[in-house]
C-alpha positions as CSV (number, residue, x, y, z in Angstrom):
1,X,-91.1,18.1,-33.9
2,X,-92.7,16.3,-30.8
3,X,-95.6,17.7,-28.8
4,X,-93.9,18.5,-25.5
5,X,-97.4,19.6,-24.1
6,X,-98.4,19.0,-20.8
7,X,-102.0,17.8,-20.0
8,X,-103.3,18.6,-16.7
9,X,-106.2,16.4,-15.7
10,X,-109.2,17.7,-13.9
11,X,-110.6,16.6,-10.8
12,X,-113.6,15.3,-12.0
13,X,-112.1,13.3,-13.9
14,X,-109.4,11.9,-11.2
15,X,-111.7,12.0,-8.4
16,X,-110.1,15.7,-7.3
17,X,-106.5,14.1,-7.4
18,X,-104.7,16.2,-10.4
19,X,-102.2,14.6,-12.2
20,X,-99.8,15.7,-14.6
21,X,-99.3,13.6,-17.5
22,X,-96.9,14.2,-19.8
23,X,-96.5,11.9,-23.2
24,X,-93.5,10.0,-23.7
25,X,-91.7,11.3,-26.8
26,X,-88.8,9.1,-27.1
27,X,-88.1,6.3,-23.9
28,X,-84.5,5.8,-23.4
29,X,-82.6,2.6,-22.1
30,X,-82.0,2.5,-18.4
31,X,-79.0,3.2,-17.6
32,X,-76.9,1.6,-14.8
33,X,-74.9,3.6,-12.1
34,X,-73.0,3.2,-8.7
35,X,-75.5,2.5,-5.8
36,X,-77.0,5.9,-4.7
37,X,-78.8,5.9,-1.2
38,X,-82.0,7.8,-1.4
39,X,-83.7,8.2,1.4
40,X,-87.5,8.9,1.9
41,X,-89.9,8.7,4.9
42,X,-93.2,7.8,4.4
43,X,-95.7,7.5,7.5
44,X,-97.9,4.4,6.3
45,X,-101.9,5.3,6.9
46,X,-103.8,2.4,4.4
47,X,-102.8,-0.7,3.0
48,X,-104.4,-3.1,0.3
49,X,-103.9,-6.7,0.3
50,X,-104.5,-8.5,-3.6
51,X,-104.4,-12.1,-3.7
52,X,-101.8,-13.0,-6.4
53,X,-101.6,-16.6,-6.5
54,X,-103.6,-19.4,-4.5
55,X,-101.8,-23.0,-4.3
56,X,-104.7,-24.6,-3.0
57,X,-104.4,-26.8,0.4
58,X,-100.9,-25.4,0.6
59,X,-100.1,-21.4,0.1
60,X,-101.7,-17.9,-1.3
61,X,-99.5,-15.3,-2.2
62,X,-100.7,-11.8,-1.3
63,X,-99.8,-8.4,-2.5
64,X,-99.9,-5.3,-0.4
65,X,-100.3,-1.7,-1.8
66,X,-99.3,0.8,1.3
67,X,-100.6,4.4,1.2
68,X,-98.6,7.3,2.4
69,X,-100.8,9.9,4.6
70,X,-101.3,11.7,1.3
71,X,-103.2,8.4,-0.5
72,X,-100.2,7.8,-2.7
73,X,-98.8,4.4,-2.8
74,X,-95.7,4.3,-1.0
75,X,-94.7,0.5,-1.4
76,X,-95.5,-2.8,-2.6
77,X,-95.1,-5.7,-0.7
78,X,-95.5,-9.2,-1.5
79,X,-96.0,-12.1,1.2
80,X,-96.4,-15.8,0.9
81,X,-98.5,-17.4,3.5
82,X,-98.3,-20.9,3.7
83,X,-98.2,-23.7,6.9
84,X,-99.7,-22.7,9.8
85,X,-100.4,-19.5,8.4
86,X,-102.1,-20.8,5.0
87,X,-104.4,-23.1,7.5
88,X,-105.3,-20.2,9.3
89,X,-106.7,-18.6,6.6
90,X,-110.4,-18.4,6.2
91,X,-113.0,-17.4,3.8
92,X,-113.1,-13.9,5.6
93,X,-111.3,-11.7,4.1
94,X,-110.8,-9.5,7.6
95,X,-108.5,-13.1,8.4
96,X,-106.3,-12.1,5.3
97,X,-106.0,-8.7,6.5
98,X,-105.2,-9.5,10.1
99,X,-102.4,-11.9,8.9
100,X,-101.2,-9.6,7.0
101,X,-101.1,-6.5,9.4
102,X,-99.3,-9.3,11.7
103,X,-96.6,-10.0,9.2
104,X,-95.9,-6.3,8.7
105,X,-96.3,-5.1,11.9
106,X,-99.3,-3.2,11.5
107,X,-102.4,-2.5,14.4
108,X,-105.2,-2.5,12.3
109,X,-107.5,0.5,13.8
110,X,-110.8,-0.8,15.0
């Protein structure tokens, strides 16, 4: 018979964020159905940008972690920067994360 036990992990060990894990006792196939709208709001606070891929002289692709108010990551989004906005680029990261705030939208607070 399976273990259906729930672990609850404390804060010390996830930094005071508790999280449920619960084992997987048998993953099934997924399954396809109609489209189904679900719709959720998320007011964005926090983004991260990771730098994916780097076509030197050419293009970087960049991808961006964004936090929900409660530090949960809300979305992913990835971004290609290349032209004029691959030649703006420096070696300062804050240039990355200006571009990217552009792209997106985002005022980045002082």
């Amino acid at each position: 018979m399976p273990d259906n036990t729930v672990n609850i992990v404390n804060e010390q060990e996830t930094g005071g964020n508790n999280q449920i894990h619960t084992p997987v006792v048998h993953e099934m196939p997924t399954t396809t159905i109609q489209p189904f709208d679900i719709m959720k709001s998320n007011v964005i606070t926090n983004f991260r940008v990771n730098i994916t891929r780097v076509e030197l002289f050419k293009s970087v692709d960049v991808s961006v972690q964004l936090f929900a108010e409660n530090g949960v990551i809300a979305d992913v989004r990835n971004i290609k920067l290349e032209g004029d906005d691959y030649a703006q680029w420096t070696n300062d990261d804050q240039s990355l994360i200006n571009m990217v705030a552009t792209k997106l939208g985002f005022t980045v607070n002082a």
